[in-house]
OpenMM code with the backbone's topology and positions (N, CA, C; nanometers):
from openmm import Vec3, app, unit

residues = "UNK UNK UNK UNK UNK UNK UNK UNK UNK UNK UNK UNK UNK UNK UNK UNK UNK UNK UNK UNK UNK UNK UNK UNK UNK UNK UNK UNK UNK UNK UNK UNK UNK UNK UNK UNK UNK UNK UNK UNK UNK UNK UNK UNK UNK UNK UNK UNK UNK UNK UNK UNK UNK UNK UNK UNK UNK UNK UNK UNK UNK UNK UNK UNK UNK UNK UNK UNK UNK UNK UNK UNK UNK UNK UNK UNK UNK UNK UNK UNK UNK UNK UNK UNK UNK UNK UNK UNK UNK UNK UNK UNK UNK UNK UNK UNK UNK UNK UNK UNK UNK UNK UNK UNK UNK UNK UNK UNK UNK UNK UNK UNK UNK UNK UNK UNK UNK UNK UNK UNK UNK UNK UNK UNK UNK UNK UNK UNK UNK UNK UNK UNK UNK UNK UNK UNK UNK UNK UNK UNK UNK UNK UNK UNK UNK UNK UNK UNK UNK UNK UNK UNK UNK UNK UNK UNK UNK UNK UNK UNK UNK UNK UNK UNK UNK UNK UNK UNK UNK UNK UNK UNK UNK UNK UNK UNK UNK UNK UNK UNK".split()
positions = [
    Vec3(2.8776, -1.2929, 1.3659),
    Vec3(2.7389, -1.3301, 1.3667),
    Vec3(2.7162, -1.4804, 1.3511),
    Vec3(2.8638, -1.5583, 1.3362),
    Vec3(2.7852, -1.7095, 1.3098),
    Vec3(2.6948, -1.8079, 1.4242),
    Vec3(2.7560, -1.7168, 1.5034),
    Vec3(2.6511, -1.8050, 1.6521),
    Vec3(2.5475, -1.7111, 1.7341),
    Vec3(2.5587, -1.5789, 1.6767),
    Vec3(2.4458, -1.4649, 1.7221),
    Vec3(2.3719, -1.4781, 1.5838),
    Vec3(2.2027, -1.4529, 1.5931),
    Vec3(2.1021, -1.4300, 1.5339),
    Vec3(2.1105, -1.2917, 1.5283),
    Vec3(2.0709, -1.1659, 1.4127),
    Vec3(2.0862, -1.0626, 1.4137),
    Vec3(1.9801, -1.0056, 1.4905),
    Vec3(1.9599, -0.8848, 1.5842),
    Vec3(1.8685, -0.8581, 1.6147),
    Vec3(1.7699, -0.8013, 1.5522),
    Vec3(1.8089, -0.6915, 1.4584),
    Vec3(1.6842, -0.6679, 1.3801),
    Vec3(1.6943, -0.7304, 1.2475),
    Vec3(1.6156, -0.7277, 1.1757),
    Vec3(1.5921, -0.7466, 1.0061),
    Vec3(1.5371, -0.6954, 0.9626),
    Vec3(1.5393, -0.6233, 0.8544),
    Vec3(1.4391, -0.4821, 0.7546),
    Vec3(1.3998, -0.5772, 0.6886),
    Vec3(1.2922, -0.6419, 0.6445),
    Vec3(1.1986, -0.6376, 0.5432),
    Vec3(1.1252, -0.5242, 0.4544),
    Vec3(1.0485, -0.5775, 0.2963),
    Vec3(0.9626, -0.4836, 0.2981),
    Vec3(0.8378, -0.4938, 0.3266),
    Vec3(0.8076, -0.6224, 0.4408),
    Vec3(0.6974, -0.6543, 0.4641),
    Vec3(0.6211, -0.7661, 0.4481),
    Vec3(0.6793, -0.8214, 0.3334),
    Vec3(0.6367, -0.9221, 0.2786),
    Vec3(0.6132, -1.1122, 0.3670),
    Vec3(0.5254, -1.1255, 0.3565),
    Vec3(0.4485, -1.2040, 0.4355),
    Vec3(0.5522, -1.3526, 0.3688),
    Vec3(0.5662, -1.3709, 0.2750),
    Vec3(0.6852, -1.4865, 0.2498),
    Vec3(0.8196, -1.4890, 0.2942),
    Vec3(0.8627, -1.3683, 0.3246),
    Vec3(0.9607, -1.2754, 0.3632),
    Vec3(1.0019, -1.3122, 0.4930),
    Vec3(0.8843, -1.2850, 0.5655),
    Vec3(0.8672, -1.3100, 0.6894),
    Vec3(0.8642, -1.4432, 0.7722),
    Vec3(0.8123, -1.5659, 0.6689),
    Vec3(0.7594, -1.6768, 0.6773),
    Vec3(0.9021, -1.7306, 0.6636),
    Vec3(0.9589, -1.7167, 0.5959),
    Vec3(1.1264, -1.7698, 0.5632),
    Vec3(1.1981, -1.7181, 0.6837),
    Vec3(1.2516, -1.5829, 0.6940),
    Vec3(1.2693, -1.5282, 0.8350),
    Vec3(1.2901, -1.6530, 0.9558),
    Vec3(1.1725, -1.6551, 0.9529),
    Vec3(1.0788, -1.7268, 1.0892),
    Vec3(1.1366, -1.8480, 1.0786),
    Vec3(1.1717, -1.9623, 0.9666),
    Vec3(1.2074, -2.0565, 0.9424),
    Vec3(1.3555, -2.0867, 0.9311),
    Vec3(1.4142, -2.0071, 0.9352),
    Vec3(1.5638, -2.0158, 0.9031),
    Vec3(1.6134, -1.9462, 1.0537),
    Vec3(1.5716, -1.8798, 1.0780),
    Vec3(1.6154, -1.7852, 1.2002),
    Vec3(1.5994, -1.8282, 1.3573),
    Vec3(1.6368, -1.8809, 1.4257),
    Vec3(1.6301, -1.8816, 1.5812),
    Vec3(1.5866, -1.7614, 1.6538),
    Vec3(1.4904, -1.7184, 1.6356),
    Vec3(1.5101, -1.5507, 1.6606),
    Vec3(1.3913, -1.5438, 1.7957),
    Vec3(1.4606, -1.4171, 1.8769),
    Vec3(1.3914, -1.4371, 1.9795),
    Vec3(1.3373, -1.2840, 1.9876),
    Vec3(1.3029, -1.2827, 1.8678),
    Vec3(1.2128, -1.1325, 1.8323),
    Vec3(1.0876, -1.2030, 1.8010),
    Vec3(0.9876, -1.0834, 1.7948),
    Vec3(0.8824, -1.0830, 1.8113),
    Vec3(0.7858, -1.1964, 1.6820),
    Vec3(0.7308, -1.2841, 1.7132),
    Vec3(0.6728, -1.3752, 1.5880),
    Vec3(0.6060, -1.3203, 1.4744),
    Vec3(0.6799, -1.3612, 1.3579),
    Vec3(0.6413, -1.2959, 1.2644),
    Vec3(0.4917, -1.2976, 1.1832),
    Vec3(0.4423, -1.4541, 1.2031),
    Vec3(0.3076, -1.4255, 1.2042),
    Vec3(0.2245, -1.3555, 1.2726),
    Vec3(0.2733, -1.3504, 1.4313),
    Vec3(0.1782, -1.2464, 1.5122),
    Vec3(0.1762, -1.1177, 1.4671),
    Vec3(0.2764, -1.0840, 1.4242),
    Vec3(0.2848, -0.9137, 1.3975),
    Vec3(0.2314, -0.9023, 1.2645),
    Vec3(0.2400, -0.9885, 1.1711),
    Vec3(0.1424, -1.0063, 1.0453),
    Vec3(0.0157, -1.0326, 1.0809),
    Vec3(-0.0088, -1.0648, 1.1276),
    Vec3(-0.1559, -1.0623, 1.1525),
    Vec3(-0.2442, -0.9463, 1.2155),
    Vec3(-0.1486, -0.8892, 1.3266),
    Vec3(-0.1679, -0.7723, 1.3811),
    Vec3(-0.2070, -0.6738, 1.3248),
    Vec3(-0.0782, -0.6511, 1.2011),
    Vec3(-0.1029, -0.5667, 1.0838),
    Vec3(-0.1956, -0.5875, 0.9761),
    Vec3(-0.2000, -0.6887, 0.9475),
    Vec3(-0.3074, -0.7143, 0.8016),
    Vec3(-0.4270, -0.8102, 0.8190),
    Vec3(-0.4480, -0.8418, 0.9323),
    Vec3(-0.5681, -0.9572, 0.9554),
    Vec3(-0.6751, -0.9014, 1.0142),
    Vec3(-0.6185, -0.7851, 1.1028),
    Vec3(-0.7123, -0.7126, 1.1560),
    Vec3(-0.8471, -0.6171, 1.1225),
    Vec3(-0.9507, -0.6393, 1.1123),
    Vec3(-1.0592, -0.5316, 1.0154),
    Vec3(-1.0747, -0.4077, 1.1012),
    Vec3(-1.1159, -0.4004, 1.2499),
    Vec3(-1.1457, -0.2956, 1.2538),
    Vec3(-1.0476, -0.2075, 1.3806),
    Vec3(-1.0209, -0.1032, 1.3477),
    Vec3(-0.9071, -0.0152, 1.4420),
    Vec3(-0.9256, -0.0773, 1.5715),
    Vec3(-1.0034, -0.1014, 1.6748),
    Vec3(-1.0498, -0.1510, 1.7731),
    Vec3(-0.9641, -0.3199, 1.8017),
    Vec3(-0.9910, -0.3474, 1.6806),
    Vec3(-0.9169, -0.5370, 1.6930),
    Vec3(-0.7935, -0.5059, 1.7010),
    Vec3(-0.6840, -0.3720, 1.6154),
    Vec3(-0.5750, -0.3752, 1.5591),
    Vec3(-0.5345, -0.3232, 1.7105),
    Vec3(-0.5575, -0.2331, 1.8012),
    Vec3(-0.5526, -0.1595, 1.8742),
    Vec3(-0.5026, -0.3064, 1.9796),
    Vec3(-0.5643, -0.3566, 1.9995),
    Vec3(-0.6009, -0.4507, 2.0891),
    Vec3(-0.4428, -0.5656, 2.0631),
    Vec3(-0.4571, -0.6290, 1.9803),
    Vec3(-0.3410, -0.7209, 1.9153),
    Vec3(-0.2326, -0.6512, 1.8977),
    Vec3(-0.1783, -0.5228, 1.8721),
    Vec3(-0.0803, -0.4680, 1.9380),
    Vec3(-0.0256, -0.4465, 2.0663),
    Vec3(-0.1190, -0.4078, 2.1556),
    Vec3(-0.1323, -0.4489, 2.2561),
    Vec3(-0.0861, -0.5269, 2.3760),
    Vec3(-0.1349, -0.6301, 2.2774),
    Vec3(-0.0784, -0.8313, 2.3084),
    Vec3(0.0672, -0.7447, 2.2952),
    Vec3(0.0839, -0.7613, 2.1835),
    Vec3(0.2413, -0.7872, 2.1043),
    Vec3(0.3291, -0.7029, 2.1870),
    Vec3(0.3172, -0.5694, 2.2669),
    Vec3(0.3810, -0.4866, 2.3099),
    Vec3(0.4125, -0.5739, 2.4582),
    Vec3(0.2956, -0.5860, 2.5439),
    Vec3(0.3203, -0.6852, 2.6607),
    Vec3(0.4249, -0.7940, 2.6451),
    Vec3(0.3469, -0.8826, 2.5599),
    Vec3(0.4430, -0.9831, 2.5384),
    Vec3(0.5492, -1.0003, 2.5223),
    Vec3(0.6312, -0.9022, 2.4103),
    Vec3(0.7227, -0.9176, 2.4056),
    Vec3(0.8363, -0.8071, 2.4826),
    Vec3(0.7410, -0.7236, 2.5688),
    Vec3(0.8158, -0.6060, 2.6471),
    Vec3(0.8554, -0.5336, 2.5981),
    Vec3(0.7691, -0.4978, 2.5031),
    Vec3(0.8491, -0.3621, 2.4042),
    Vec3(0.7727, -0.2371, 2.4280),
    Vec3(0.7207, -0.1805, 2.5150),
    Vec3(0.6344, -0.1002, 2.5417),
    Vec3(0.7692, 0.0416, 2.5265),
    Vec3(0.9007, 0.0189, 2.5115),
    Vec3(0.9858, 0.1307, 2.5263),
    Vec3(1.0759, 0.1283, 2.4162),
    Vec3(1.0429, 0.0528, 2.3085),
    Vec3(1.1362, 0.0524, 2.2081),
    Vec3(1.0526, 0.1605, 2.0878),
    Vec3(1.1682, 0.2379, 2.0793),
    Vec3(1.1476, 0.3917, 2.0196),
    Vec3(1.0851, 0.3695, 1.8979),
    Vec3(1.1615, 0.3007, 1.8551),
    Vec3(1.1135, 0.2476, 1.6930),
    Vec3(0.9667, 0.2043, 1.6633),
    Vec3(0.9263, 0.1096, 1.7635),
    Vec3(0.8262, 0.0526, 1.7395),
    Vec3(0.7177, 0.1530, 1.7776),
    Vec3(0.7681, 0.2072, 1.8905),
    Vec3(0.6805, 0.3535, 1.9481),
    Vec3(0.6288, 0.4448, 1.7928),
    Vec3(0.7770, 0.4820, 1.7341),
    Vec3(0.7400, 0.5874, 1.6373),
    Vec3(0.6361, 0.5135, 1.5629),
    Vec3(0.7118, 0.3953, 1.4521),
    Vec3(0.5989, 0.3221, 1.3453),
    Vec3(0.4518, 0.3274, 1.4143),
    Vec3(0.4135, 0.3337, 1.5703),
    Vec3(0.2571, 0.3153, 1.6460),
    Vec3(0.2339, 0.4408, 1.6275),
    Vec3(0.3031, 0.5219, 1.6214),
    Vec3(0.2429, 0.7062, 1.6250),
    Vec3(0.2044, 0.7247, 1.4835),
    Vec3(0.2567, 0.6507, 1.3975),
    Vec3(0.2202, 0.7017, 1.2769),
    Vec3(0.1082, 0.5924, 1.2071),
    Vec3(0.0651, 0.5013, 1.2596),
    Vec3(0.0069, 0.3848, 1.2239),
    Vec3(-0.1697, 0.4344, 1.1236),
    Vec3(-0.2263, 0.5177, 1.1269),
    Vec3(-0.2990, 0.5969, 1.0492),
    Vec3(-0.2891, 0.5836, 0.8790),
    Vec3(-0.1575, 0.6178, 0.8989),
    Vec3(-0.0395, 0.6257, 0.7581),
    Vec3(-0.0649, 0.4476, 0.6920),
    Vec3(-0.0363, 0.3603, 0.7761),
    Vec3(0.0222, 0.2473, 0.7232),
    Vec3(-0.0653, 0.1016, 0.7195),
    Vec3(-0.1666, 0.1220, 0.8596),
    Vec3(-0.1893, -0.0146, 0.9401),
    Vec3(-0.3371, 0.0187, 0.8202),
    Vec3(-0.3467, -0.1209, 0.7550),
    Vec3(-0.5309, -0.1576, 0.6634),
    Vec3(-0.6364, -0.0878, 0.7371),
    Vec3(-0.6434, -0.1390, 0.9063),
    Vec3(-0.7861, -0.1315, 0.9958),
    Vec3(-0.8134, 0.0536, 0.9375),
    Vec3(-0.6984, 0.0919, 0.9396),
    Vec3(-0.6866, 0.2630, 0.9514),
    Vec3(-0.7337, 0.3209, 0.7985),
    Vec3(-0.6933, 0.2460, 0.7197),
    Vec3(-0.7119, 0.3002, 0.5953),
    Vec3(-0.8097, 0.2248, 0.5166),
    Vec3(-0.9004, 0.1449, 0.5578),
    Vec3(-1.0307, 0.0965, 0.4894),
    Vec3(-1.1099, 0.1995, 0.4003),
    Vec3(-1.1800, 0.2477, 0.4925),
    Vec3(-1.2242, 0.3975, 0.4779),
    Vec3(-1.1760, 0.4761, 0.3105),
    Vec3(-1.0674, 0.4465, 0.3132),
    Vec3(-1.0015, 0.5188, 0.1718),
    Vec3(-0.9772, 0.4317, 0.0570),
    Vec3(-1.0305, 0.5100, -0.0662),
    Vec3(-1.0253, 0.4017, -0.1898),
    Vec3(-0.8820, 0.4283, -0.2331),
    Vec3(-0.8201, 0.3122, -0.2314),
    Vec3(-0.6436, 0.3431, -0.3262),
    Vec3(-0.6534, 0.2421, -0.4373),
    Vec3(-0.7703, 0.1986, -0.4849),
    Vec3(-0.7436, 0.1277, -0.5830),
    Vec3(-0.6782, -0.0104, -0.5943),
    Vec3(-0.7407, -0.0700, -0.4749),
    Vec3(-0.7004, -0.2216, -0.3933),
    Vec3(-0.5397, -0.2171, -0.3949),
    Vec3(-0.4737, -0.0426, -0.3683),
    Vec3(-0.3441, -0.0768, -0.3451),
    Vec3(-0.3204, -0.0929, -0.2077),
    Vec3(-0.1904, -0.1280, -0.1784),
    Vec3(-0.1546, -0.1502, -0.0170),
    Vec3(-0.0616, -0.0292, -0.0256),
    Vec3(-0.0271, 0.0324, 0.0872),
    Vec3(0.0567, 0.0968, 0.1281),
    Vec3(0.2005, 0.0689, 0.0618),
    Vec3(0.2239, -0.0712, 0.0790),
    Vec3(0.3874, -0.1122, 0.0078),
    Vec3(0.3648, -0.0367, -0.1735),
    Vec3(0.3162, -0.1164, -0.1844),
    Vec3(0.2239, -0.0948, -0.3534),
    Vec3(0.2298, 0.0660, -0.3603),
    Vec3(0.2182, 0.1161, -0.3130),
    Vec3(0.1721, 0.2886, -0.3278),
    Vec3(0.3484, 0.3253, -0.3498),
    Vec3(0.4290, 0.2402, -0.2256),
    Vec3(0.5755, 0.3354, -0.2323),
    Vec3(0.6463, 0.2861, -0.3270),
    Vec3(0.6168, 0.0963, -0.3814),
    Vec3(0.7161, 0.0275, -0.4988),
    Vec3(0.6778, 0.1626, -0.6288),
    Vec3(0.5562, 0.2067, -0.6370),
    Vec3(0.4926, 0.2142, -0.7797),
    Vec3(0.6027, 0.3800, -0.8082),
    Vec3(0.6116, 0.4338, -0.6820),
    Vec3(0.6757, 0.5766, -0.7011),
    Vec3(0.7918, 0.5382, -0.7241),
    Vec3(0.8340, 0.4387, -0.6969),
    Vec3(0.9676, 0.3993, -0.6841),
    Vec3(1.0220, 0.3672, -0.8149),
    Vec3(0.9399, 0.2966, -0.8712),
    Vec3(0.9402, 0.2254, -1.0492),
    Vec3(0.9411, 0.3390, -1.0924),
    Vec3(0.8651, 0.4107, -1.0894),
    Vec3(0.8497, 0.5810, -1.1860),
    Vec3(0.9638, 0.6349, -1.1691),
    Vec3(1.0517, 0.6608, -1.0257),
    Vec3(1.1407, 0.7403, -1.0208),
    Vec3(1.2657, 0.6920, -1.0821),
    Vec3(1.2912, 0.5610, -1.0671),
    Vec3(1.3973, 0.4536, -1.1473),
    Vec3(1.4418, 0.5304, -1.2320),
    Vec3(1.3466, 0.5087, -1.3410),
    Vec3(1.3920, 0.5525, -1.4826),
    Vec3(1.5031, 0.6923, -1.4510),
    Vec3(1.4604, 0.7545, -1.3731),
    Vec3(1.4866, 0.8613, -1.4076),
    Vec3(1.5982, 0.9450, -1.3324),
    Vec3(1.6181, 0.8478, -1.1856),
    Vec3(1.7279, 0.9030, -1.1491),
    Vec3(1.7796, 0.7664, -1.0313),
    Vec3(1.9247, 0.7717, -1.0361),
    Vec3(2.0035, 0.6354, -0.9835),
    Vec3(2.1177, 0.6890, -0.8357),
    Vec3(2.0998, 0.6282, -0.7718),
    Vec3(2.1821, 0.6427, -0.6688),
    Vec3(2.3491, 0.7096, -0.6603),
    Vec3(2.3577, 0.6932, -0.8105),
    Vec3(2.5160, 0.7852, -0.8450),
    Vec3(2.4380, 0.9053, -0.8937),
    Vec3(2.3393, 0.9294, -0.8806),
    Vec3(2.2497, 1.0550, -0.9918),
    Vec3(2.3662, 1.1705, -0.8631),
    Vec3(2.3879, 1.2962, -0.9331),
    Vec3(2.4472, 1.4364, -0.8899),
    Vec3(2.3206, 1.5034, -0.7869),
    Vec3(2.3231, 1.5900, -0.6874),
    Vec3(2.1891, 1.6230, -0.6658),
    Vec3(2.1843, 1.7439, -0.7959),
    Vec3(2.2641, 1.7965, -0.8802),
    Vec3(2.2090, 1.8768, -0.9217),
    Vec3(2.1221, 1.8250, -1.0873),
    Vec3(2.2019, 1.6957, -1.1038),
    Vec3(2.1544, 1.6500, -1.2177),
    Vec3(2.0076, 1.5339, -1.1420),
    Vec3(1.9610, 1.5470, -1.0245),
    Vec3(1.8554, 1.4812, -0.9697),
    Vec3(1.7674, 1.6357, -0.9793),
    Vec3(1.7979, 1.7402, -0.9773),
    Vec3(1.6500, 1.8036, -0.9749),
    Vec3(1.6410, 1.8174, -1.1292),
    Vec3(1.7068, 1.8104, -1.2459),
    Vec3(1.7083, 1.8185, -1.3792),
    Vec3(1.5956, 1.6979, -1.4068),
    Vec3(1.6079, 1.5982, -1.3761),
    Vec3(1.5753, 1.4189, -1.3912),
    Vec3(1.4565, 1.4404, -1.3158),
    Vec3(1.4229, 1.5386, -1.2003),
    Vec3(1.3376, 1.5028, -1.1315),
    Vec3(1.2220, 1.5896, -1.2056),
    Vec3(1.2519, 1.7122, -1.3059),
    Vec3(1.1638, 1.7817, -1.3789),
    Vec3(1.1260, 1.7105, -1.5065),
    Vec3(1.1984, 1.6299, -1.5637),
    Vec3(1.1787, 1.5110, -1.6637),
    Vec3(1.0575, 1.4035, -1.5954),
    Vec3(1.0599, 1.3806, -1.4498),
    Vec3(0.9723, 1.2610, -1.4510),
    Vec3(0.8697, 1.3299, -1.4261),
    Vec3(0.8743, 1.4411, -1.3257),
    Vec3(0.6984, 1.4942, -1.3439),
    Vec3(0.6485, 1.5409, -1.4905),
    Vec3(0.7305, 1.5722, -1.5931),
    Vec3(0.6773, 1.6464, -1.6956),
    Vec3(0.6422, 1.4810, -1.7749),
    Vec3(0.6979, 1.4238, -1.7581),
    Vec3(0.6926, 1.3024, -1.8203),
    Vec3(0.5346, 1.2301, -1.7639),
    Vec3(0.5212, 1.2439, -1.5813),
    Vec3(0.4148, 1.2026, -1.5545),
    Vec3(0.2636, 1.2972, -1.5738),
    Vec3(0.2800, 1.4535, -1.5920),
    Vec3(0.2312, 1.5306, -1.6514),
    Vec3(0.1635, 1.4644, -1.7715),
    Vec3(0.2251, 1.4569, -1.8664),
    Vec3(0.1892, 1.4139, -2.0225),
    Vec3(0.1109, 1.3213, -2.0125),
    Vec3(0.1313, 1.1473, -1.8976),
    Vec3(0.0826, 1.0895, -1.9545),
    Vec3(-0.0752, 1.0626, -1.8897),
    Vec3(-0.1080, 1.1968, -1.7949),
    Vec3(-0.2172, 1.2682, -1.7404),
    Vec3(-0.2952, 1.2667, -1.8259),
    Vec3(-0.2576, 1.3749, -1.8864),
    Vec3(-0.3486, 1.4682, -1.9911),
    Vec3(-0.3226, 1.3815, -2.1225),
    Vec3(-0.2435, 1.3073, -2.1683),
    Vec3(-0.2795, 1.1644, -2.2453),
    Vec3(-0.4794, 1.0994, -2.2375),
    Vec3(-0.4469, 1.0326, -2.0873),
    Vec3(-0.5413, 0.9791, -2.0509),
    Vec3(-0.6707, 1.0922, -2.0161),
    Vec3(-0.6521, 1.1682, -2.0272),
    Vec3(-0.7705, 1.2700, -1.9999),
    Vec3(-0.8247, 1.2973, -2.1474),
    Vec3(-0.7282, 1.3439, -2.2282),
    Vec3(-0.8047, 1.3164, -2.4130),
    Vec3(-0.8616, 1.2342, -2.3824),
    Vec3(-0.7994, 1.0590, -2.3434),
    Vec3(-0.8592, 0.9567, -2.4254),
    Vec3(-1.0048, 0.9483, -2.3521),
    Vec3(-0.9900, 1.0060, -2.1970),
    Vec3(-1.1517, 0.9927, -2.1614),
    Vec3(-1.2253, 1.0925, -2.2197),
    Vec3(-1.2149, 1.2304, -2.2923),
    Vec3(-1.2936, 1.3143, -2.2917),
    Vec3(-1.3789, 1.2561, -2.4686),
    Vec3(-1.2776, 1.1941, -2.5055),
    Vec3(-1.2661, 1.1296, -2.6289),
    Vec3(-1.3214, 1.0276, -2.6743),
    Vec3(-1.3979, 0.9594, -2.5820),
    Vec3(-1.4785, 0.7840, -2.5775),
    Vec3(-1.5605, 0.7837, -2.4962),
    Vec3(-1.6068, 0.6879, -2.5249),
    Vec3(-1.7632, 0.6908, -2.4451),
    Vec3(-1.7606, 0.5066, -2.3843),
    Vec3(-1.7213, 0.5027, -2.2363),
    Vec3(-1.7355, 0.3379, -2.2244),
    Vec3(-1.8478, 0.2505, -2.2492),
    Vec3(-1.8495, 0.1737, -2.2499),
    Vec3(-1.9621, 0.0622, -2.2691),
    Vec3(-1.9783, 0.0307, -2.1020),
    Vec3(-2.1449, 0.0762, -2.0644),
    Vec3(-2.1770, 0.0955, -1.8711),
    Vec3(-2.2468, -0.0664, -1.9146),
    Vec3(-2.1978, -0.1234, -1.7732),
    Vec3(-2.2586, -0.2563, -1.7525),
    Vec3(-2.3414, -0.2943, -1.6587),
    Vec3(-2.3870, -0.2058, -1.5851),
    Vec3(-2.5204, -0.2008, -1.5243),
    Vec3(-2.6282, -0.1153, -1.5304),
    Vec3(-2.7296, -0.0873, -1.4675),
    Vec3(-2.8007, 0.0096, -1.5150),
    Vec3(-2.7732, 0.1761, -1.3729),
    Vec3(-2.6833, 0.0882, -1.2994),
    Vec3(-2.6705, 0.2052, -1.1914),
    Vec3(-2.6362, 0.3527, -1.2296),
    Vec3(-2.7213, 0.4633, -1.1847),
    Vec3(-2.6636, 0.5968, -1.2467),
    Vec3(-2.5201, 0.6353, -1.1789),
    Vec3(-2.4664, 0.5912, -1.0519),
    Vec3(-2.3427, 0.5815, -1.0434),
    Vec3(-2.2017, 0.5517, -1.0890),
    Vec3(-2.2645, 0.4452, -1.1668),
    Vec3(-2.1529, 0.3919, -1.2811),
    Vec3(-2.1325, 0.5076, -1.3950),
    Vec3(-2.2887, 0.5522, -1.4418),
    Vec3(-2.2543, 0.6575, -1.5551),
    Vec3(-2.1470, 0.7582, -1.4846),
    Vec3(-2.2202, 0.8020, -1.3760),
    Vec3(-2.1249, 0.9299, -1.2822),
    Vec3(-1.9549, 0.9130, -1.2950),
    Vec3(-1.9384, 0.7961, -1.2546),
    Vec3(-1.8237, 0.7358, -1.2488),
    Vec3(-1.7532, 0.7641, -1.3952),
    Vec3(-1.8339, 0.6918, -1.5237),
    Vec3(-1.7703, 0.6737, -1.6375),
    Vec3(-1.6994, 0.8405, -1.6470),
    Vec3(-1.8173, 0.9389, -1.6254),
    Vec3(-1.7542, 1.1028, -1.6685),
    Vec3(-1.6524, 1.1418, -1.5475),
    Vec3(-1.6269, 1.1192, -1.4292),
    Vec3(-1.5073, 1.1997, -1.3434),
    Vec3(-1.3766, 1.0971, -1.3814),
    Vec3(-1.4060, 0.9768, -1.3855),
    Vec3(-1.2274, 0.9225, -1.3975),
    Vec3(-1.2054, 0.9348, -1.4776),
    Vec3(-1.0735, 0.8423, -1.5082),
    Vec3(-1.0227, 0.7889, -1.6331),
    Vec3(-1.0561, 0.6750, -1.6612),
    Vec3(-1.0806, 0.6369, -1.8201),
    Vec3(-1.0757, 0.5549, -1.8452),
    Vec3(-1.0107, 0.4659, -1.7517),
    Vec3(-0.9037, 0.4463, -1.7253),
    Vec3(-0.8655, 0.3105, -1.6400),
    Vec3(-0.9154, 0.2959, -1.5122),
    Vec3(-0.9256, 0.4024, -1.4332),
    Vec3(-0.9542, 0.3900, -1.3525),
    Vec3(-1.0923, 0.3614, -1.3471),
    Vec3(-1.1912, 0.4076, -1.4249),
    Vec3(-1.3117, 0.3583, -1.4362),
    Vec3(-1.2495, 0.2297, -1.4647),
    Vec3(-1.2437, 0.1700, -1.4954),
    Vec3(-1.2735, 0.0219, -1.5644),
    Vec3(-1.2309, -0.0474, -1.4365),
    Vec3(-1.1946, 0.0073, -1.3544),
    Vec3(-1.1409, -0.0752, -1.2243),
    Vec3(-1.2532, -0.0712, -1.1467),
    Vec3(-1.2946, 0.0848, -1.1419),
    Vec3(-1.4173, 0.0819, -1.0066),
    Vec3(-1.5501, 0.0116, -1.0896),
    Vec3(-1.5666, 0.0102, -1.2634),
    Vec3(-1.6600, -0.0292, -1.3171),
    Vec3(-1.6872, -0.2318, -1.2671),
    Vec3(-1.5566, -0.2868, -1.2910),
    Vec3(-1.5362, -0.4110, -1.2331),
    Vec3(-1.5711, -0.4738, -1.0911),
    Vec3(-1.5580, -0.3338, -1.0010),
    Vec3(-1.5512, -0.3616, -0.8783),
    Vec3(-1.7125, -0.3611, -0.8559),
    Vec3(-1.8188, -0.2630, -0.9044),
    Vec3(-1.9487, -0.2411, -0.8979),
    Vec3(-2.0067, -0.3627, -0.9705),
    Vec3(-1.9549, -0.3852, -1.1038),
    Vec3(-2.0627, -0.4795, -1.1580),
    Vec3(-2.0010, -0.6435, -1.1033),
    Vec3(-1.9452, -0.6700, -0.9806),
    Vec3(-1.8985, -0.8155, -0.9424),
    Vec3(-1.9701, -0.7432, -0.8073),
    Vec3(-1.9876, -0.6800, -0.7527),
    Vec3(-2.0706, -0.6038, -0.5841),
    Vec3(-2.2210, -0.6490, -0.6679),
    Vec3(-2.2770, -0.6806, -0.7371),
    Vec3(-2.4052, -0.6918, -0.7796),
    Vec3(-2.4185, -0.8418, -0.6629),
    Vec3(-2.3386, -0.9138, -0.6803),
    Vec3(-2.3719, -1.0300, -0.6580),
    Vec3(-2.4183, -1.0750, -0.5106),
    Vec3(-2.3412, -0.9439, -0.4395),
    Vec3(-2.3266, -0.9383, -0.2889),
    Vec3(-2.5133, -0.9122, -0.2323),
    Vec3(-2.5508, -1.0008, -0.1645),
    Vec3(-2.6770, -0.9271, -0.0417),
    Vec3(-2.6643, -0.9372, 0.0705),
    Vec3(-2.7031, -0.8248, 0.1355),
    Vec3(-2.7045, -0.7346, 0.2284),
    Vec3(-2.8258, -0.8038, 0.3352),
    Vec3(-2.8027, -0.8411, 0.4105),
    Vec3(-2.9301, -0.8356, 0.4542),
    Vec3(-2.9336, -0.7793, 0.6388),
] * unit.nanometer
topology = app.Topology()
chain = topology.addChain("A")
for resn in residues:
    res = topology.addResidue(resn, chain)
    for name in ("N", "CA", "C"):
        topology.addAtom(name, app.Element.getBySymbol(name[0]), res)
């Protein structure tokens, strides 16, 4: 490889990741800002649709399997697609690191499969507990509401505590926003 550029590179996405990539690499794959942008700059399915598009022409990939599959499943992954859904200003990456941290603890790449379904009843019972933890502590307190919206109250009684305090943050800083 000292005088070939590799053809592919796995990232996990990461936009610095990519930016380095791009800078160190001679690479005559597809630009990594374009395809970042494609993916995360785009607001509405229609723009994303479109700038893929580009990217497929351009770079003649209209037959590469891979890129085919990741487009079939793009629903799953691409922002424009998942606006619509509250994850708690997570991203998609964010959603798979966080399962990933949880599962750590609990089981390691030398794990047995039989001592992985043992480990794997430890982390749900483990993530179980700290459920119904947080469900006492909401049934148990009463937040302090910072606007007068009856939505917020609504809010305070279905989540959790934390999670209220996230969507509570997100409503009382939306005050500021007009609509017109």
């Amino acid at each position: 490889m000292p005088r070939n550029p590799p053809s592919t590179i796995i990232t996990d996405d990461d936009k610095a990741m990519a930016k380095a990539i791009a800078d160190v690499l001679p690479m005559q794959l597809i630009d990594c800002e374009e395809f970042y942008h494609c993916i995360h700059d785009t607001i509405t399915i229609e723009e994303f649709e479109l700038e893929w598009s580009k990217i497929m022409v351009k770079y003649g990939l209209g037959d590469n399997d891979w890129l085919g599959n990741l487009y079939m499943r793009r629903e799953r992954w691409v922002p424009a697609y998942l606006r619509s859904s509250f994850c708690a200003r997570m991203s998609t990456t964010q959603r798979s690191e966080s399962m990933n941290k949880f599962f750590k603890d609990y089981v390691r790449s030398s794990t047995t499969i039989s001592d992985f379904v043992y480990q794997y009843e430890l982390a749900l019972n483990a993530r179980y507990l700290k459920e119904k933890e947080q469900e006492v502590k909401t049934k148990n307190s009463v937040p302090i509401l910072k606007t007068c919206y009856k939505l917020e109250a609504e809010a305070a009684i279905v989540y959790t505590r934390k999670m209220f305090m996230k969507f509570q943050e997100e409503l009382f800083c939306s005050q500021g926003i007009q609509i017109s």
